[in-house]
Backbone and ligand atoms as CSV (ligand in chain L), in Angstrom:
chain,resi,resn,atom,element,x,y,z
A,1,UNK,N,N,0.848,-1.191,0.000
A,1,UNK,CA,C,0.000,0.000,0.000
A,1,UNK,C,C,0.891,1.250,0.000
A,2,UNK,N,N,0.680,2.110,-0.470
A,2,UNK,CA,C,1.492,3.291,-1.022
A,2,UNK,C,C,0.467,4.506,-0.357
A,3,UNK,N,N,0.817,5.418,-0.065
A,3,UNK,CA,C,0.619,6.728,0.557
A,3,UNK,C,C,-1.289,7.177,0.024
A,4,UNK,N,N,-1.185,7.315,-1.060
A,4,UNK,CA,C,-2.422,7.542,-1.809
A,4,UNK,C,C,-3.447,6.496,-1.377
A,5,UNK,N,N,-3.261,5.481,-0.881
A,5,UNK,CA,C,-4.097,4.315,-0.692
A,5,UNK,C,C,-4.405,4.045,0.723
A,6,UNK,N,N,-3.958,4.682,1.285
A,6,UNK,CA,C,-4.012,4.747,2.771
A,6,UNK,C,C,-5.684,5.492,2.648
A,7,UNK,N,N,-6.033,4.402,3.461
A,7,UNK,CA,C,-7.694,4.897,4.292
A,7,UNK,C,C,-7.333,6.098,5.243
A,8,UNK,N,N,-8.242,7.147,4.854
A,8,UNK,CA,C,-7.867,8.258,5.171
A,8,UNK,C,C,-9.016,8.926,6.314
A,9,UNK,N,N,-9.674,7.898,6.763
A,9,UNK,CA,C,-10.828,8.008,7.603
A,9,UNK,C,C,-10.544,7.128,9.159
A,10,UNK,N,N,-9.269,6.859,9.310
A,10,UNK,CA,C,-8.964,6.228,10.479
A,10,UNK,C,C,-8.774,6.630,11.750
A,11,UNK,N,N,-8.304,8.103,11.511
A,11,UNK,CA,C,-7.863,8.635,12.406
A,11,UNK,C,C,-9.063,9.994,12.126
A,12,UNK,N,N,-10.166,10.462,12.930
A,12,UNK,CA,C,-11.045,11.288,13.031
A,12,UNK,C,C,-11.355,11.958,14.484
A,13,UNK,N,N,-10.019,13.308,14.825
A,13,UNK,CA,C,-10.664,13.605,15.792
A,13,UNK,C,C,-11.831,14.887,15.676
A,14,UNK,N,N,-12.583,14.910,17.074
A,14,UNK,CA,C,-13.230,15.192,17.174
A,14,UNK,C,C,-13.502,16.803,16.880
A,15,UNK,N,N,-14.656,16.878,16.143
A,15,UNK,CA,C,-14.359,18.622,15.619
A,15,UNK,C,C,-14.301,19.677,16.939
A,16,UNK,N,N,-15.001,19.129,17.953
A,16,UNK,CA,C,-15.561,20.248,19.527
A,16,UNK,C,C,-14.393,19.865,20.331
A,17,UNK,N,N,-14.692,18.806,21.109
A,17,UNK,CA,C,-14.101,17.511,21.813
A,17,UNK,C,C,-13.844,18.403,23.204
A,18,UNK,N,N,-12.906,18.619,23.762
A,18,UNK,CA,C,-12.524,19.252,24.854
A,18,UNK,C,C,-13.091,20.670,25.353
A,19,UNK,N,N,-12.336,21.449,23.681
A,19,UNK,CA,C,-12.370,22.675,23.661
A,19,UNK,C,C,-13.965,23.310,23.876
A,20,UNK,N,N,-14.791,22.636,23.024
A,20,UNK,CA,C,-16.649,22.568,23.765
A,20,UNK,C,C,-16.909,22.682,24.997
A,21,UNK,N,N,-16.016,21.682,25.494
A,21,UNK,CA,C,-16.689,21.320,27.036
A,21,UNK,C,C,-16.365,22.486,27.882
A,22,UNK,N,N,-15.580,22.981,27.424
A,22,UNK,CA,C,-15.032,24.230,28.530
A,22,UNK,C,C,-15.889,25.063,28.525
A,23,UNK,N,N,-16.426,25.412,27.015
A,23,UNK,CA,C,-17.642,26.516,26.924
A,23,UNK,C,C,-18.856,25.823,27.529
A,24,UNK,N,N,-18.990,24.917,27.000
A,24,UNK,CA,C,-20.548,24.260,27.244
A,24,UNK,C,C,-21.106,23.935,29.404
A,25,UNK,N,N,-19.229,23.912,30.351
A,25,UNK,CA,C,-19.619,24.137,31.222
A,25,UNK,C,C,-19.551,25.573,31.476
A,26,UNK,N,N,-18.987,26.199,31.004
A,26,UNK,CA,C,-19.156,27.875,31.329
A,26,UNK,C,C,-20.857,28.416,31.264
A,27,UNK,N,N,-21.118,28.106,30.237
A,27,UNK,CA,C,-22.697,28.331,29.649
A,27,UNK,C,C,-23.592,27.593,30.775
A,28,UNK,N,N,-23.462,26.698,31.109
A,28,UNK,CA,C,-24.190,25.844,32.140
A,28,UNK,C,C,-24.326,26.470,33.218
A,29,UNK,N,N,-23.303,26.544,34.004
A,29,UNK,CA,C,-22.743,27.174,35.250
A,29,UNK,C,C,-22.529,27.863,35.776
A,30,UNK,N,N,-22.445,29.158,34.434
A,30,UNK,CA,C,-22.005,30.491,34.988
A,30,UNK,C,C,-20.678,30.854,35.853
A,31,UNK,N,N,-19.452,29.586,35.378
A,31,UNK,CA,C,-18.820,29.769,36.134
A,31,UNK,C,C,-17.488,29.070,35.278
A,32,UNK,N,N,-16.107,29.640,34.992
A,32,UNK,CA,C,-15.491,29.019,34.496
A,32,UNK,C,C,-14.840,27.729,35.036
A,33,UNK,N,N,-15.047,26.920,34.547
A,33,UNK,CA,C,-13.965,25.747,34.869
A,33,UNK,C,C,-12.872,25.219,34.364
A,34,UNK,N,N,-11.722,24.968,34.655
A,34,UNK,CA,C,-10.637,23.859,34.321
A,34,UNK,C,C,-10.293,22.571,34.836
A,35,UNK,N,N,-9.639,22.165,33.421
A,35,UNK,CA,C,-8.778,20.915,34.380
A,35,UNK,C,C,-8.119,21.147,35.158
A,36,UNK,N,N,-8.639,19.720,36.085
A,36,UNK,CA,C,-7.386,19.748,37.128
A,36,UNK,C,C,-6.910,18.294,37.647
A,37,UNK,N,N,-5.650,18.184,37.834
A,37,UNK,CA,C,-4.930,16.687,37.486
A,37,UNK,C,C,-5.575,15.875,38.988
A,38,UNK,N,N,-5.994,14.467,39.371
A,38,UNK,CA,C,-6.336,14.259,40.169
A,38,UNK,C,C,-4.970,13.739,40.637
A,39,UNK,N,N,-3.786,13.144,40.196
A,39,UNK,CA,C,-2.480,12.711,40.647
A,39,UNK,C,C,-1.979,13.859,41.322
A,40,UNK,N,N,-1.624,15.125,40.548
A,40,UNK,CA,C,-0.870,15.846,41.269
A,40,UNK,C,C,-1.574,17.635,41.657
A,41,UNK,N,N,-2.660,17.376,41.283
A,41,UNK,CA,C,-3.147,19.034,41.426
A,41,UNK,C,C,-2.833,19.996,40.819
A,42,UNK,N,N,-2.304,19.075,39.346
A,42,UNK,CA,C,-1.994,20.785,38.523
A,42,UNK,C,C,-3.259,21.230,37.996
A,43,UNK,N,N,-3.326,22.156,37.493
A,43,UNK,CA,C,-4.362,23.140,37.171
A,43,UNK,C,C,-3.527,23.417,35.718
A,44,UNK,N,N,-4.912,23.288,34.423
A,44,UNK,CA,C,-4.108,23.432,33.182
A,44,UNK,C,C,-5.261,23.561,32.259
A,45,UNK,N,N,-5.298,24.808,31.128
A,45,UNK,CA,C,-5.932,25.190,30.215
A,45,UNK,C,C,-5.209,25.543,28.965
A,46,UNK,N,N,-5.480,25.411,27.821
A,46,UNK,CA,C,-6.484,24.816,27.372
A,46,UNK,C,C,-6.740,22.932,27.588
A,47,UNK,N,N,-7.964,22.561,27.490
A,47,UNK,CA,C,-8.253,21.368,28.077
A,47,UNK,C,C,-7.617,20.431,27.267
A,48,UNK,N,N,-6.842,19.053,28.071
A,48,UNK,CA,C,-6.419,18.292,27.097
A,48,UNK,C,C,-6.553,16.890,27.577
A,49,UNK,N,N,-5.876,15.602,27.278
A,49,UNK,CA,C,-6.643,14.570,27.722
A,49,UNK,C,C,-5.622,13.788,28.732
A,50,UNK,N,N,-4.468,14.393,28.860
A,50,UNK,CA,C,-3.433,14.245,29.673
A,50,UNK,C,C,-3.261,15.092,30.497
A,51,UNK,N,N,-2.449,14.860,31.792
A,51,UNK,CA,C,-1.878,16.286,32.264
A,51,UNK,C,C,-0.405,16.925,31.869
A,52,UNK,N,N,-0.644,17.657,31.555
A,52,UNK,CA,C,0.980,18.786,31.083
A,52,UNK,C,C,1.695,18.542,31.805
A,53,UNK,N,N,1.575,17.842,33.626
A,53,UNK,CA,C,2.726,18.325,34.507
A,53,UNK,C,C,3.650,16.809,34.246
A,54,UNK,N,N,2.087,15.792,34.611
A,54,UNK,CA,C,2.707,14.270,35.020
A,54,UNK,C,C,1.743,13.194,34.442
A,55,UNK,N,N,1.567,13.618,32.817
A,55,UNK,CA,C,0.736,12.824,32.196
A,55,UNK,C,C,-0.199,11.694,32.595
A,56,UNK,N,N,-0.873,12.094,33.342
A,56,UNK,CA,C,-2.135,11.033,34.377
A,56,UNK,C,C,-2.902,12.017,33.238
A,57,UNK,N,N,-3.691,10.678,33.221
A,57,UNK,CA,C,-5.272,10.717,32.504
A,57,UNK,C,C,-6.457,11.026,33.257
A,58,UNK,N,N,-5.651,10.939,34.502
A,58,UNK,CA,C,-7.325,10.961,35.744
A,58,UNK,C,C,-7.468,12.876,35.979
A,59,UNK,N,N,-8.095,13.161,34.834
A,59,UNK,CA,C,-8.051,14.783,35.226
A,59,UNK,C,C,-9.657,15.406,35.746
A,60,UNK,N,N,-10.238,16.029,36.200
A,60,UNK,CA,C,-11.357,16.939,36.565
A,60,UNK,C,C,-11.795,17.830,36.153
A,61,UNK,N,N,-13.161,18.308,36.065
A,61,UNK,CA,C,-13.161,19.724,35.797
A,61,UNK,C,C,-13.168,20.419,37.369
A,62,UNK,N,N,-12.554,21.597,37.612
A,62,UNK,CA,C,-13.051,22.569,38.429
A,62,UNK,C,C,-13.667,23.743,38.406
A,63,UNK,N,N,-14.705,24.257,38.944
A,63,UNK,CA,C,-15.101,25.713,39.097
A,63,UNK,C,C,-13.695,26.591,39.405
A,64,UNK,N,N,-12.964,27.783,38.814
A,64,UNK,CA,C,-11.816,28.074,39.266
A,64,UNK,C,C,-12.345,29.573,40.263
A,65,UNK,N,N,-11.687,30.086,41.127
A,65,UNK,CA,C,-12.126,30.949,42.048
A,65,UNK,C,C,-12.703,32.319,41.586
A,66,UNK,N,N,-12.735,32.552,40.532
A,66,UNK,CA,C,-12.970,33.631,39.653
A,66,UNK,C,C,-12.347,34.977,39.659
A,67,UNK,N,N,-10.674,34.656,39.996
A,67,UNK,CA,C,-9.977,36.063,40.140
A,67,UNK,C,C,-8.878,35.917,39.582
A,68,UNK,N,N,-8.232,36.833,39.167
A,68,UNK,CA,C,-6.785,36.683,38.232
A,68,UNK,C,C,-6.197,38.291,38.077
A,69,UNK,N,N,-5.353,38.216,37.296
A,69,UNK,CA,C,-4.676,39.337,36.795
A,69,UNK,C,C,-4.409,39.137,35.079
A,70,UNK,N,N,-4.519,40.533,34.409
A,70,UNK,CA,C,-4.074,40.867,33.018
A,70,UNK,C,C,-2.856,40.236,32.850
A,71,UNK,N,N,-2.561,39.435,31.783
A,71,UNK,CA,C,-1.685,38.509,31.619
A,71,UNK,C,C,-0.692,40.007,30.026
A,72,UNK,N,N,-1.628,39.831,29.127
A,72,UNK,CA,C,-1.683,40.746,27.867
A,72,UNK,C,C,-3.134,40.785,27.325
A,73,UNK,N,N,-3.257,41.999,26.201
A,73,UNK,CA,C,-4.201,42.431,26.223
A,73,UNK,C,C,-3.793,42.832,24.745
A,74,UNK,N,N,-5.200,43.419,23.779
A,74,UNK,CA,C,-5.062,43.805,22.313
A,74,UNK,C,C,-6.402,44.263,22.263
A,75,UNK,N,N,-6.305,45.718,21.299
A,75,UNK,CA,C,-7.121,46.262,21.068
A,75,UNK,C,C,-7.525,45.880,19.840
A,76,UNK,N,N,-8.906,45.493,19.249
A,76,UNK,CA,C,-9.606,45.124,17.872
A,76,UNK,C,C,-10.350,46.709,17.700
A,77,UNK,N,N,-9.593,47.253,16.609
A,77,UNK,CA,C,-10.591,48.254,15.879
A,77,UNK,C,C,-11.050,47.989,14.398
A,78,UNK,N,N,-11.153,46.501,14.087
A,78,UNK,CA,C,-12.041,46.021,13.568
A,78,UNK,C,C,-12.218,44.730,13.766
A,79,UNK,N,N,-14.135,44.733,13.083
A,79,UNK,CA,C,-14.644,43.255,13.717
A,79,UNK,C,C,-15.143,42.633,11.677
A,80,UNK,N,N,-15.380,41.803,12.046
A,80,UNK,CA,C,-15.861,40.896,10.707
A,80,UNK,C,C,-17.200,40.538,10.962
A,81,UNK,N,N,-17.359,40.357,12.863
A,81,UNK,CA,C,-18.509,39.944,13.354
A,81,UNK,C,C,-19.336,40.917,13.932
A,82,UNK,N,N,-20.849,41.315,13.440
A,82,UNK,CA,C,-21.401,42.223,13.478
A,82,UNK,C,C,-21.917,42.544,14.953
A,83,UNK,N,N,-21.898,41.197,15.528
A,83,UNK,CA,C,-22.121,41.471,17.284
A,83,UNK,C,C,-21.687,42.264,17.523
A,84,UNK,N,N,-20.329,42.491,17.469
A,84,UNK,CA,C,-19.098,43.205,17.942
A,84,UNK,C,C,-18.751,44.469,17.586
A,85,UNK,N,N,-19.756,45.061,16.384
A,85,UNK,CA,C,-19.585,46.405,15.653
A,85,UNK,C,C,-19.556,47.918,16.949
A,86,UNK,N,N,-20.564,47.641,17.617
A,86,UNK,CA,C,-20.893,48.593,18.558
A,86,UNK,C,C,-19.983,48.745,19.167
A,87,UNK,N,N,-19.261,47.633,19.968
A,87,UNK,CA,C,-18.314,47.694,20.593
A,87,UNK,C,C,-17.080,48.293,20.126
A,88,UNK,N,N,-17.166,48.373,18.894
A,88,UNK,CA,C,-15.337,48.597,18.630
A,88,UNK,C,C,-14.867,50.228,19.226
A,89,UNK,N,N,-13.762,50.582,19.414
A,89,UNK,CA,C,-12.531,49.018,19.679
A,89,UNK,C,C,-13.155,48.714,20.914
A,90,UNK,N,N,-12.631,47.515,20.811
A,90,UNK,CA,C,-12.725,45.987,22.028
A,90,UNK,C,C,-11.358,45.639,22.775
A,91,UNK,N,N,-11.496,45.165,23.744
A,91,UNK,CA,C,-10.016,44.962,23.993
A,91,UNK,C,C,-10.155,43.091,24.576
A,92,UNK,N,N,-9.407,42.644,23.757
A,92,UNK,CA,C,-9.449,40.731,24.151
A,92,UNK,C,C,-8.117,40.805,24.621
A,93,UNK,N,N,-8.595,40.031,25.799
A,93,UNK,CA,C,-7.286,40.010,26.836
A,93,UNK,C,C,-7.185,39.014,27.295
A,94,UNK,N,N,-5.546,38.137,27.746
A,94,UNK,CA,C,-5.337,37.204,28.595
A,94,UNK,C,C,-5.057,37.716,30.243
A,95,UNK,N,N,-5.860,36.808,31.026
A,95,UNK,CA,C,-5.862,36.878,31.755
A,95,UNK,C,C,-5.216,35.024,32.734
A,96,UNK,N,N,-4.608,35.642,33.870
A,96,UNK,CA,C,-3.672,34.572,34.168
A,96,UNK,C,C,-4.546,34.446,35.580
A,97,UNK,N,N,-5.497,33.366,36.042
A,97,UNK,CA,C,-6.331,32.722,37.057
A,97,UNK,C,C,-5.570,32.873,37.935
A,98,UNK,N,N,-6.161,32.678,39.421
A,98,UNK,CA,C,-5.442,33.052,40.841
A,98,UNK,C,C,-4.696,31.385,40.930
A,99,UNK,N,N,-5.684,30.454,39.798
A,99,UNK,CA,C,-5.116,28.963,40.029
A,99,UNK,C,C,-3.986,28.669,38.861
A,100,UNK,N,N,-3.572,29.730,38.134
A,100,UNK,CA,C,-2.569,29.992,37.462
A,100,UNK,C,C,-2.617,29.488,35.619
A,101,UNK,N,N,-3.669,29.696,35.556
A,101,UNK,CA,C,-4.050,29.178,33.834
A,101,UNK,C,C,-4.186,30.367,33.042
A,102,UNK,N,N,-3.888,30.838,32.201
A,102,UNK,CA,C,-4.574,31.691,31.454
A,102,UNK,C,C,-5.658,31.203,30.187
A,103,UNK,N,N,-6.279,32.171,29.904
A,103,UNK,CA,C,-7.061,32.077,29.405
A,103,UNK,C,C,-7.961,33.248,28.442
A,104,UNK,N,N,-8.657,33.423,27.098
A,104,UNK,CA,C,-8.828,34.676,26.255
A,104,UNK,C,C,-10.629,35.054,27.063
A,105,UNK,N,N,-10.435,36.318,27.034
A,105,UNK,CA,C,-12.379,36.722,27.357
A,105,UNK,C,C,-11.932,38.414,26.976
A,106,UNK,N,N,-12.803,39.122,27.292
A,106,UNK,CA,C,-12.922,40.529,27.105
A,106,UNK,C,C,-13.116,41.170,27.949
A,107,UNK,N,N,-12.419,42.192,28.160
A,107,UNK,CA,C,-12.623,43.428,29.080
A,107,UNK,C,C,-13.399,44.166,29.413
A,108,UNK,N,N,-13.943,44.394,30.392
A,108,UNK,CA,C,-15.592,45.667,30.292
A,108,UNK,C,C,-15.410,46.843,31.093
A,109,UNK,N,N,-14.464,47.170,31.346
A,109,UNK,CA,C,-14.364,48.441,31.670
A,109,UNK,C,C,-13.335,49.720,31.087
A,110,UNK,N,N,-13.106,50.582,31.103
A,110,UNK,CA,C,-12.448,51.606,30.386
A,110,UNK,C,C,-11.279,50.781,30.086
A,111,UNK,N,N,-10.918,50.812,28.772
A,111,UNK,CA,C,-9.818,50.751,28.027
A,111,UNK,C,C,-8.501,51.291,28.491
A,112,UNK,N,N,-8.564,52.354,29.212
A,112,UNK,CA,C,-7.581,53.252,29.621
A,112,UNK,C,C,-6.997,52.628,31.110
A,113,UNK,N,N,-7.776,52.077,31.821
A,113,UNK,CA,C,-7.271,51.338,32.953
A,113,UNK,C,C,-5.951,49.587,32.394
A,114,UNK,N,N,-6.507,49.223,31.501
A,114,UNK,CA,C,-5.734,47.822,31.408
A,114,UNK,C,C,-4.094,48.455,31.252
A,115,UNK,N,N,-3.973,47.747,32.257
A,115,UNK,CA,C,-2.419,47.166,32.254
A,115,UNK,C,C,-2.189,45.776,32.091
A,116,UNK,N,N,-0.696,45.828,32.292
A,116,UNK,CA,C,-0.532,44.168,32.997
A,116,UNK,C,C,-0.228,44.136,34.034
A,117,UNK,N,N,-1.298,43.156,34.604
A,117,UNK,CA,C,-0.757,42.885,35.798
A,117,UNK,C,C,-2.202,43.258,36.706
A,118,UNK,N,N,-3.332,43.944,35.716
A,118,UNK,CA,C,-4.473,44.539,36.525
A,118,UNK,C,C,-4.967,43.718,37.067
A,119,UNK,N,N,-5.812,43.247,38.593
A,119,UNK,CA,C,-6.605,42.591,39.096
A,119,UNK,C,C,-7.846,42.770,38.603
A,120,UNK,N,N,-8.526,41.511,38.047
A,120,UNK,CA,C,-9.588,41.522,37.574
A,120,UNK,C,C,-10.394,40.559,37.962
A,121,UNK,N,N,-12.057,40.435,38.119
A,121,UNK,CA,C,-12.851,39.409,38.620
A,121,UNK,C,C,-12.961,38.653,37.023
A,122,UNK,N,N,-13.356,37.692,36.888
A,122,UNK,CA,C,-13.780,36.613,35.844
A,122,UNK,C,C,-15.479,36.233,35.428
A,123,UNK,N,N,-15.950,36.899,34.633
A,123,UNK,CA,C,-17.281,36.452,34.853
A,123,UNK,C,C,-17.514,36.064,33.528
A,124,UNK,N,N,-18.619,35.130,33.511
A,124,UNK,CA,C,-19.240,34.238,32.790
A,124,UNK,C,C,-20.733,34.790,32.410
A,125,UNK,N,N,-21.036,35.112,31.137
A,125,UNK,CA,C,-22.161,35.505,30.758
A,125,UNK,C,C,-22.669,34.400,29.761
A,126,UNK,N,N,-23.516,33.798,30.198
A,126,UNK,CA,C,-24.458,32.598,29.675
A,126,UNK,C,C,-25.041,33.055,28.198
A,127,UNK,N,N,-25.285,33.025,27.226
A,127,UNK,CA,C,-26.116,33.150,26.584
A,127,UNK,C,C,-27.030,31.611,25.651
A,128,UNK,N,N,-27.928,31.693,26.278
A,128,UNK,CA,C,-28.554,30.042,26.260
A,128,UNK,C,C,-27.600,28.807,26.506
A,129,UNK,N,N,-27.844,28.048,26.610
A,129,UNK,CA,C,-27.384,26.630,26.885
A,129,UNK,C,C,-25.870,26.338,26.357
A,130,UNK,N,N,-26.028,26.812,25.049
A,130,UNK,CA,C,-24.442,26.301,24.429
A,130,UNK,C,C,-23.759,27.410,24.367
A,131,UNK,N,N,-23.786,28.498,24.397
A,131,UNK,CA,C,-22.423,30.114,24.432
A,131,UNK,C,C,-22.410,30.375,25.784
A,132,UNK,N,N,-21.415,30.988,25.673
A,132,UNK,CA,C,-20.970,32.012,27.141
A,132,UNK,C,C,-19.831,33.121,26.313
A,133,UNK,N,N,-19.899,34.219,26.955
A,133,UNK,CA,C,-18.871,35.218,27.157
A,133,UNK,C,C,-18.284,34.910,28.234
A,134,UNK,N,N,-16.960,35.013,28.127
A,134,UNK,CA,C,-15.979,35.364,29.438
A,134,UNK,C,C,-15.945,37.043,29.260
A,135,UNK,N,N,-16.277,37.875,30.483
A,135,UNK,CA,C,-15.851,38.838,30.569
A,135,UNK,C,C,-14.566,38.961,32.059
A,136,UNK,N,N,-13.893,40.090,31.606
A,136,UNK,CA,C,-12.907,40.471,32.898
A,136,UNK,C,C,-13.112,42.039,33.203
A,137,UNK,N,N,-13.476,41.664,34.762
A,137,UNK,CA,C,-14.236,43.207,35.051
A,137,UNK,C,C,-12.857,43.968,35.713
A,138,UNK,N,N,-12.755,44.536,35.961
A,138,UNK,CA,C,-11.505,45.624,36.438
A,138,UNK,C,C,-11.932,45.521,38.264
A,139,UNK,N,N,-11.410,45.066,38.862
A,139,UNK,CA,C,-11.705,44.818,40.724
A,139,UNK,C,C,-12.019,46.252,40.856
A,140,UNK,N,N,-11.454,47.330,40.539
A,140,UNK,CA,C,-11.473,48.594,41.068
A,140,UNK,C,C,-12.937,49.394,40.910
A,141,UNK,N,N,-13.656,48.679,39.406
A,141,UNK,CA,C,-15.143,49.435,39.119
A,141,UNK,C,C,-15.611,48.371,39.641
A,142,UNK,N,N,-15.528,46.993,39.933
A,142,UNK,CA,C,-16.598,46.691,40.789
A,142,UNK,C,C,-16.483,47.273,42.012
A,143,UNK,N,N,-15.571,47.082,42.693
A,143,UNK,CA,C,-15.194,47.992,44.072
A,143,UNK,C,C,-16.592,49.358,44.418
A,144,UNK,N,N,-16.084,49.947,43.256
A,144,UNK,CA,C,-17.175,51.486,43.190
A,144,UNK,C,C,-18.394,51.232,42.852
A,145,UNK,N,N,-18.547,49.904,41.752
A,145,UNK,CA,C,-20.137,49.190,42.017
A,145,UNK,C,C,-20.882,48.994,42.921
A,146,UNK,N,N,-20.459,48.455,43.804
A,146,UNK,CA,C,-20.771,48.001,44.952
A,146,UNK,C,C,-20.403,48.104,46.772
A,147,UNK,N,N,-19.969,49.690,46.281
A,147,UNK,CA,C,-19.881,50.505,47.308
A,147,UNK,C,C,-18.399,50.437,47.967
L,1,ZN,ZN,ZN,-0.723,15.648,36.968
């Protein structure tokens, strides 16, 4: 059998597989979750089917505490996606979990505050069953939110 003849349907991974589940519990829950290794307690995103630290298969999801800091950050002053028109510019930012993962969501408060390094809360905006937004609120306007 020669290259061309090779069954080319053997190997089919999955189009969602992991990367779904992360949204699909965010959307659920209202609450982000990661893996987390049951051998050694690492904590690791994006989701995979091993652990990064000490390749055990026995991994978890967790609810993560919902606090972090600006990892990096980028301003979009253009969108392709019309959701997003109003908004522009936008700022999509990594943010690095208090359980040490980073991870992409968007910023909702003045543009002019992000640094690196800003303390930010993590929130999860549901939109029906299968989406979620990650937003990252700035600690300092919730602070003044809520007195
Ligand atoms: Zn591990």
């Amino acid at each position: 059998m020669n290259l061309t003849e090779r069954p080319v349907d053997v190997y089919q991974p999955k189009s969602f597989g992991l990367d779904m589940d992360f949204y699909l519990r965010a959307a659920a829950s209202g609450q982000v979750h990661v893996q987390q290794c049951e051998t050694c307690a690492n904590f690791q995103h994006p989701p995979r089917f091993l652990c990064s630290a000490c390749a055990s298969k026995h991994l978890n999801w967790q609810a993560i505490q919902g606090a972090g800091t600006v990892y990096s950050w980028s301003l979009s002053h253009f969108t392709i996606d019309s959701a997003w028109t109003d908004s522009l510019p936008y700022a999509t930012v990594v943010v690095e979990s208090l359980e040490g993962v980073r991870f992409v969501g968007t910023f909702s408060g003045p543009q002019n505050d992000l640094t690196i390094g800003l303390p930010v809360n993590i929130r999860v905006e549901s939109i029906g069953k299968n989406f979620a937004y990650i937003w990252f609120d700035s600690i300092s306007e919730t602070s003044k939110e809520n007195g």
